[in-house]
Residue, then its C-alpha position, 0 to 999 in steps of 0.5 A: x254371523x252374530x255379533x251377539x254370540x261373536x261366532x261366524x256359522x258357515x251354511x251350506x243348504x241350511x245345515x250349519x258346515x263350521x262354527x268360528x269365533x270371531x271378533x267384531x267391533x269394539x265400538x258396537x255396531x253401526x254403519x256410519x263411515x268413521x264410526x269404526x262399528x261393525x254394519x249388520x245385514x246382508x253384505x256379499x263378499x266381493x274381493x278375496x285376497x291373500x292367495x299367496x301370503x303365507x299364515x300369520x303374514x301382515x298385509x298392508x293395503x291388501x298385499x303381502x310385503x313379507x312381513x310375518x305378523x306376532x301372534x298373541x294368544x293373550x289379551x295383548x293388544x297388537x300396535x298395528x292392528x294386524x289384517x293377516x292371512x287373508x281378507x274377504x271384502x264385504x260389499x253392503x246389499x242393503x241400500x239405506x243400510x249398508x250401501x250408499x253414501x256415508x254408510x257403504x260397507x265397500x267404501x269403509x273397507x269392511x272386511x272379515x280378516x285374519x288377525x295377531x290378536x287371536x287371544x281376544x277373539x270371543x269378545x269386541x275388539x276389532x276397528x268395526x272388521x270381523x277377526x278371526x284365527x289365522x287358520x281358519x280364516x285360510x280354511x274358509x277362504x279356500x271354501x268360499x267363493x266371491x259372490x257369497x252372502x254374508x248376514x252380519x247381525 
């Protein structure tokens, strides 16, 4: 994944299978708890949630209550800053970078996720998770399994 570019690239035996657009960290990148930026290295996805939430469905704490999420495909900026469809949870492999005190990806709660504002996709806009299209993020769920790696650079 490249913040730079702001696109996920899904590989498989080194052949580039999707391209996404995504959204990282409208505050940079970084790993500092509280910091709301975005960690770079080598993160794992160790939970994956969203099973049975429906497209464009909210989730708070990683459950689905059955509320449908307003989509924007403008530069609206949605109230709630919407987890939506379904949630990868990163875990940092990176001691000292990702992992440990103050700096753990998994304990800040970093998450590639769906999101209602998918007209801002393409540029920083995220409280330090990676967005993307609601679809899509569905697409890749069913494709990628827990345990995955996941460069973040």
């Amino acid at each position: 994944m490249s913040t730079k570019e702001q696109k996920l690239y899904h590989i498989k035996n080194d052949k580039i299978i999707h391209k996404y657009v995504i959204s990282s960290s409208a505050y940079g990148i970084g790993n500092k708890a509280g910091s709301n930026k975005t960690p770079i290295g080598l993160h794992s996805i160790k939970e994956k949630y969203g099973d049975k939430t429906p497209i464009n469905g909210r989730m708070t704490g990683r459950v689905f209550y059955g509320d449908i999420a307003t989509i924007y495909t403008d530069e609206t900026k949605s109230k709630t800053d919407d987890v939506t469809s379904r949630i990868f949870w990163l875990e940092g492999m990176e001691k000292g970078k990702n992992k440990g005190k103050g700096i753990d990806s998994y304990k800040r709660y970093i998450y590639i996720h769906g999101t209602s504002e998918e007209g801002r996709l393409g540029k920083p806009a995220s409280h330090g998770c990676i967005r993307m299209k609601n679809k899509e993020v569905i697409d890749l769920y069913n494709l990628i399994e827990v345990g995955t790696l996941v460069l973040i650079l």
